[in-house]
N, C-alpha and C positions, 0 to 999 in steps of 0.2 A: 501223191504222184506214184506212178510206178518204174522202179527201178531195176537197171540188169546189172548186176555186179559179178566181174569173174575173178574166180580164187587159185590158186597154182601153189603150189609146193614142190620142192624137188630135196630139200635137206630134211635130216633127223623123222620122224615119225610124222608122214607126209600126208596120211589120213586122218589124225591125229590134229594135225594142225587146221585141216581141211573142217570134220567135226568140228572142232572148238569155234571155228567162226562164225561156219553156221548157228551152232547153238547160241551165240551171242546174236547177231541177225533178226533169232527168232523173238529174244526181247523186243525187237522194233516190229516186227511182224509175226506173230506166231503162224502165220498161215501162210509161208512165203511158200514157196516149191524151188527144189533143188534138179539140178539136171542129173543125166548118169554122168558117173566119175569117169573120165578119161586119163590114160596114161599117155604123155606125147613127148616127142625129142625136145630138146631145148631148142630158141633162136637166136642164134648171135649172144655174143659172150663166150668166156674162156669154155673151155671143155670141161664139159658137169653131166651130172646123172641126171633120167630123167623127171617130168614135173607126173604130178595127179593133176589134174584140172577139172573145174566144174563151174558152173553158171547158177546163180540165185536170183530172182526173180520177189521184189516183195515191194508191198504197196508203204508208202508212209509219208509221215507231211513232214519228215526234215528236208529243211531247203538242202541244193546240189552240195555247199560247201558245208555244212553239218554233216552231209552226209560224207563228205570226202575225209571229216574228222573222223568218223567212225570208222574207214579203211583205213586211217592211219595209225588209229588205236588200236585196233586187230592184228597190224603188222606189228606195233613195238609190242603188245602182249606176246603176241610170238616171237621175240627177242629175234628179230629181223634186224641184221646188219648191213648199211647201203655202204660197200667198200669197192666193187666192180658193178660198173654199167652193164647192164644183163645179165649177171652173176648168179650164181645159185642162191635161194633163198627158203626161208624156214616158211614165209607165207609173202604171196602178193595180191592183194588186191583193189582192182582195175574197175570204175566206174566204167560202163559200157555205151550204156544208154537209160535216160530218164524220157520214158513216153510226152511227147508233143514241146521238147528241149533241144536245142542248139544252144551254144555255150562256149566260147572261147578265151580263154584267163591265161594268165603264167601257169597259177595254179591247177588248172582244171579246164579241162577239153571233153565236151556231151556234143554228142556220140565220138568214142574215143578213137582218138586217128587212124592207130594203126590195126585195128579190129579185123577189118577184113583181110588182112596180111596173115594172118594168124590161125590156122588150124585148130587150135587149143582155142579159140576162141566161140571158132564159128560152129562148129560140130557140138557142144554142148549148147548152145545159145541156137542153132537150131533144135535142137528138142526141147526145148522151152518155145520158141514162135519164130517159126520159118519165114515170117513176113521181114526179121529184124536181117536177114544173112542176103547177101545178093546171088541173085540168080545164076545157077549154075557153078557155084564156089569150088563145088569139086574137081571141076576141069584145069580150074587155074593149080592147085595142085596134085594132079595128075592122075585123078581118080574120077570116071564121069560116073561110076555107080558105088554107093558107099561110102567111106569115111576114109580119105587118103590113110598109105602106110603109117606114116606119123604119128597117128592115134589112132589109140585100142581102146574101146570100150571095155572096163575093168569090171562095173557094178555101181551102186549107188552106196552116198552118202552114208546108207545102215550096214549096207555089207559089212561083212570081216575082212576087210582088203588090208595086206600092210604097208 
């Protein structure tokens, strides 16, 4: 199956954390594709610095909840602490969408609810397949050409970003 998974950091060494997931990912897929890294404001939660953000794209036959074990192995490897609801964190990442899945669990929500509320979401995941983002996203925050203020294209995955 093909899966979109998005990653975010905003604490400690935030490309850092961003690499390290990827490079684990690539054990599941070595031929996945990464989006460009975006830098974007937080949403909701206490007042924090901002995230990197990027989208992964990789094909694989673990089922949706294996696969939700492996974004949750990536956050405690990244000694990710859940102590505030929306709060800054060392790594998160967010099952998006699993091609030709719907899916609604305690655990686990395909295609994930709040995605299209999300800037950091949608602007990396459209450069991965503009089919997956709804039409005209940028209007709803405030931008009808380009990538709202919110996020800045930084560079990719290899750059030397800090």
């Amino acid at each position: 199956m093909r899966a979109y998974l998005g990653l975010g950091s905003n604490l400690g060494n935030r490309i850092g954390y961003l690499r390290r997931a990827v490079a684990t990912l690539r054990e599941i897929d070595a031929c996945l594709t990464v989006s460009p890294v975006y830098e974007t404001a937080p949403v909701g939660g206490p007042a924090q610095g901002p995230y990197l953000n990027c989208v992964v794209r990789l094909d694989t036959e673990l089922d949706p909840f294996e696969l939700l074990q492996v974004a949750w192995r990536l956050e405690s490897d990244a000694r990710r602490i859940r102590t505030v609801r929306n709060g800054p964190r060392t790594l998160d990442v967010d099952i998006l969408v699993i091609e030709g899945l719907e899916l609604a669990t305690p655990e686990l929500t395909v295609p994930h609810p709040r995605m299209s509320e999300r800037v950091f979401v949608l602007a990396p995941l459209e450069d991965l397949d503009a089919t997956l983002v709804p039409p005209r996203w940028r209007e709803t925050f405030g931008a009808s050409l380009g990538v709202p203020e919110s996020a800045r294209k930084v560079g990719s995955i290899d750059d030397s970003l800090g």
